[in-house]
C-alpha positions in Angstrom: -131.0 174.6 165.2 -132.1 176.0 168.6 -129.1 176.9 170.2 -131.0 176.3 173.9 -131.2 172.7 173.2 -128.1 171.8 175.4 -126.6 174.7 178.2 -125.0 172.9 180.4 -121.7 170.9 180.5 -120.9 168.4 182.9 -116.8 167.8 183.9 -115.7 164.8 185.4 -112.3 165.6 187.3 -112.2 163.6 190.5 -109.6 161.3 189.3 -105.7 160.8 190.6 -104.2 161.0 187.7 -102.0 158.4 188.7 -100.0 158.7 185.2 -98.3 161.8 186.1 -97.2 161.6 189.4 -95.2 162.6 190.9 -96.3 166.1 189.1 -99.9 165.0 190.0 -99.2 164.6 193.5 -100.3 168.0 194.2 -101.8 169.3 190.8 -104.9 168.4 189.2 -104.0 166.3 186.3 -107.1 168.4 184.8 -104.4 171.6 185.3 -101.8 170.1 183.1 -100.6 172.7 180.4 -101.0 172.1 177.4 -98.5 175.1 175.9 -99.7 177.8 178.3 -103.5 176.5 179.1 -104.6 173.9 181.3 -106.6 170.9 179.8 -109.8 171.4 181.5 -109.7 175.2 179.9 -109.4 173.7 176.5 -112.8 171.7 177.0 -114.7 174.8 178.6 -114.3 176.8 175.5 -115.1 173.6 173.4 -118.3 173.7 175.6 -119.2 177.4 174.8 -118.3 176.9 171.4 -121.2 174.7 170.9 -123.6 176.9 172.7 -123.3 176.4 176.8 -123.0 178.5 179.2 -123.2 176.5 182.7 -120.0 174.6 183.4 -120.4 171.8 186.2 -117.8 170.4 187.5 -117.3 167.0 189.7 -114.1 167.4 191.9 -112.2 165.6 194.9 -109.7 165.8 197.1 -107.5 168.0 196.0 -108.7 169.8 193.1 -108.7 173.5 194.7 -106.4 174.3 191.7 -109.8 174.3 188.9 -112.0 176.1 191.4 -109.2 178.8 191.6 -108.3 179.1 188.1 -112.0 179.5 187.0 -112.1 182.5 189.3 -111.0 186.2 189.3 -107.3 186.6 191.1 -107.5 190.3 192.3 -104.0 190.4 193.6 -102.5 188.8 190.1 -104.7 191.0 188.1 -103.8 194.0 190.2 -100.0 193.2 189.9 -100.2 193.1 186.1 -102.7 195.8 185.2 -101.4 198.5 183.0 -98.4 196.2 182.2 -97.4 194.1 179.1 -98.4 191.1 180.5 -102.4 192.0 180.9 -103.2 190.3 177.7 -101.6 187.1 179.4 -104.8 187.1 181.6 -107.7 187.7 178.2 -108.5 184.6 177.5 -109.4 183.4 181.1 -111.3 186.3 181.4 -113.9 185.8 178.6 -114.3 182.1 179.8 -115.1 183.4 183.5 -116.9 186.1 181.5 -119.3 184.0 179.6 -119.9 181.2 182.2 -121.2 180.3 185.5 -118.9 177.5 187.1 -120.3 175.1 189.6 -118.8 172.0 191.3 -119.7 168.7 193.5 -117.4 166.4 195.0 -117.3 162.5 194.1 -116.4 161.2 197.3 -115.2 157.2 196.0 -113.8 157.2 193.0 -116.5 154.4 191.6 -116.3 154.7 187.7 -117.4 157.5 185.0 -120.6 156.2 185.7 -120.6 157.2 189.3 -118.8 160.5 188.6 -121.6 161.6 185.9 -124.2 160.4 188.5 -122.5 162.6 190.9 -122.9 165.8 188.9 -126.8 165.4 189.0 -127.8 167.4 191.4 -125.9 170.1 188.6 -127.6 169.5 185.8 -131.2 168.4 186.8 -133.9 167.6 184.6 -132.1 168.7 181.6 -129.8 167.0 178.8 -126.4 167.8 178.9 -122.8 167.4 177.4 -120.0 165.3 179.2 -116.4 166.5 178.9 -114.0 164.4 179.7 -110.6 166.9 180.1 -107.8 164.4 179.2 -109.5 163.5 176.0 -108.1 166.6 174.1 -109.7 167.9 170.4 -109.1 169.7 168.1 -111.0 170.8 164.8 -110.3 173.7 162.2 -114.0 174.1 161.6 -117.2 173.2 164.7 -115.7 171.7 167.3 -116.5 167.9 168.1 -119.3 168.9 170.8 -120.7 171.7 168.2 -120.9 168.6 165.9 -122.8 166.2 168.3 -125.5 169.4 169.8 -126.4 169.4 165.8 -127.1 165.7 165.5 -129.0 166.1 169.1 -130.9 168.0 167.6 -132.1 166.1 165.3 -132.4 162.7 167.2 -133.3 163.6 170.8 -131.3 160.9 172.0 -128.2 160.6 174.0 -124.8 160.4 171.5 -121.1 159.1 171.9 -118.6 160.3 170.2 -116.3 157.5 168.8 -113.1 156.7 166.4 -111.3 153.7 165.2 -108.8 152.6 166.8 -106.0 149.6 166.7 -107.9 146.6 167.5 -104.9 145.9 169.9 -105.9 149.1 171.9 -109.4 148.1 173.1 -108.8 146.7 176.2 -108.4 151.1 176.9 -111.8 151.6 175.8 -115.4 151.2 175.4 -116.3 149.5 172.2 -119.6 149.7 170.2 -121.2 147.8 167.7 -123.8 149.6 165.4 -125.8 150.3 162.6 -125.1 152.6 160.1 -128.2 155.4 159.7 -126.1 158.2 158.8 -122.5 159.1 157.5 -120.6 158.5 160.7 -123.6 158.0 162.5 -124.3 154.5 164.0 -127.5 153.3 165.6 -125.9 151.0 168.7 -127.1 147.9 169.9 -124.1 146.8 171.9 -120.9 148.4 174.0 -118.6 146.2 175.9 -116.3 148.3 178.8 -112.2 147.6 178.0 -112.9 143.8 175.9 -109.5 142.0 175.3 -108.6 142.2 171.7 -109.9 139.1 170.8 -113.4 139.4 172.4 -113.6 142.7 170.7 -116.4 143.2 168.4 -115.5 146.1 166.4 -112.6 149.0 166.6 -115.1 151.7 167.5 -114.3 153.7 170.6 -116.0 155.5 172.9 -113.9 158.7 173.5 -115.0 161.3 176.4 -117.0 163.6 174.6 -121.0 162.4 175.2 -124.3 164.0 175.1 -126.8 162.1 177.7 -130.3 162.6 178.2 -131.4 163.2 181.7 -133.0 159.5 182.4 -129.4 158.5 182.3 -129.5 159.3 186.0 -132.1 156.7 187.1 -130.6 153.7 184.8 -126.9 154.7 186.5 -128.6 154.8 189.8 -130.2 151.0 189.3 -126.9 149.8 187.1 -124.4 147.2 188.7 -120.7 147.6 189.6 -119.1 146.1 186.4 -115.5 145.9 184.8 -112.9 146.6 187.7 -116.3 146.5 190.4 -116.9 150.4 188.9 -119.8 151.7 187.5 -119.3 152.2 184.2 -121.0 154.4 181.9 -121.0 152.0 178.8 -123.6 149.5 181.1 -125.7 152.1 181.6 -125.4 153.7 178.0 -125.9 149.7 176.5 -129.4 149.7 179.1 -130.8 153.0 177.4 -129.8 151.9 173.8 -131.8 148.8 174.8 -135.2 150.7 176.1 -134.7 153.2 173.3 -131.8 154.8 171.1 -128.2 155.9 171.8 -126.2 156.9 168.7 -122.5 156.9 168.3 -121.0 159.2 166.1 -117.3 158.9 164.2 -116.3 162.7 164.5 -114.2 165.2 162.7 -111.3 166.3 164.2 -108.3 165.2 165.9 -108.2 163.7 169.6 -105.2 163.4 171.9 -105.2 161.3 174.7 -103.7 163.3 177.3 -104.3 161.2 180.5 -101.0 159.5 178.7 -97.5 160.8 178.9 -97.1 159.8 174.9 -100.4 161.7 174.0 -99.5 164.7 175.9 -96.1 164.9 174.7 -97.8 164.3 170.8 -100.4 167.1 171.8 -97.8 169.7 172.9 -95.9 169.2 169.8 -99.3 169.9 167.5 -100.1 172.8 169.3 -96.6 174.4 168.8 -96.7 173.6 165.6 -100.4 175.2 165.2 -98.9 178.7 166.6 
């Protein structure tokens, strides 16, 4: 596999993060801790795990807190240097280390559709991975985005990663219908944003780990407001899978949903535990 297939890793984090206030207020909910790392650091070095180097990074209002964590702080470092705490401070080195960071702001918050059609003027002509920070993984061997960059490979074709869920839990998520081509792999001919439980057609979801090819821009750009008058990124995925192939694929791993108090409580207690 050509590890230059994918480089660049695009990070929706405009949102409100409404769930957490009031410690959201002020905070990126991207910046929550999980143990003693913030969220959005635990999908960056998913991200370079599977072979990318250029982080960008869609922002709002309020969201000085990533820019400055993915940065050098001279007087912290200075305060600590030649102390026991240095080694506090390794980690988030080697991510600034091996990385260029660069952000946009989404001005309206208009859907995952319009924040992934915000980042273009990041990313360009190339395909690229989305990250979406609250969807938290975790895999003892490759990583779920190490997993999908190997089946990219192969199919040239923009992927969703997926798992099964409650049937009662749709109305949360996008939902797919496919073919099977592969083990885990499905071939999809229809997604449907948040269905009720009864109008669901399968208990496949969408989770936020994708890989989109770079015409995903232009079907965003010409795809109408749709559940909740947002733009979602399922119409637009549904469009390409129509004109050509999308693939959905049932990873390995474990996934937290950390944009809920439950999940992030669940999550902190499996990372203890993995100390």
């Amino acid at each position: 596999m050509n590890p230059q297939l994918i480089k660049k890793c695009l990070f929706p984090a405009a949102g409100y993060g409404t769930r957490f206030l009031p410690a959201t207020k002020a905070m990126p909910k991207e910046m929550l801790p999980i143990l003693t790392k913030p969220l959005i650091q635990y999908g960056v070095e998913e991200a370079i795990e599977a072979g990318m180097d250029t982080m960008a990074i869609v922002t709002g209002r309020g969201k000085r807190a990533i820019e400055d964590h993915f940065d050098i702080s001279y007087e912290l470092e200075h305060q600590i240097k030649g102390t026991s705490k240095e080694h506090y401070l390794n980690e988030i080195r080697s991510v600034i280390e091996q990385c260029t960071f660069s952000y946009t702001r989404q001005i309206e918050m208009k859907g995952l559709g319009h924040a992934i059609l915000s980042g273009e003027t990041l990313i360009g002509n190339n395909p690229f991975a989305v990250i979406l920070a609250d969807d938290l993984c975790d895999h003892e061997g490759k990583g779920v985005l190490a997993q999908m960059v190997a089946i990219y490979a192969k199919y040239k074709c923009s992927i969703v990663a997926i798992e099964e869920i409650d049937i009662n839990e749709s109305k949360k998520y996008g939902i797919v219908v496919g073919t099977p081509i592969e083990e885990g792999i499905y071939m999809v001919s229809d997604m449907v944003e948040k269905p009720e439980p009864q109008e669901a057609p399968s208990n496949l979801a969408i989770i936020g780990r994708y890989i989109l090819t770079p015409d995903i821009f232009e079907i965003i750009r010409s795809t109408k407001a749709g559940k909740n008058g947002e733009i979602q990124i399922t119409d637009a995925l549904l469009t390409q899978a129509k004109k050509g192939m999308v693939l959905a694929y049932k990873f390995k791993g474990k996934r937290f949903d950390c944009g809920s108090v439950d999940g992030f409580v669940e999550a902190t207690n499996y990372f203890y535990g993995k100390q």
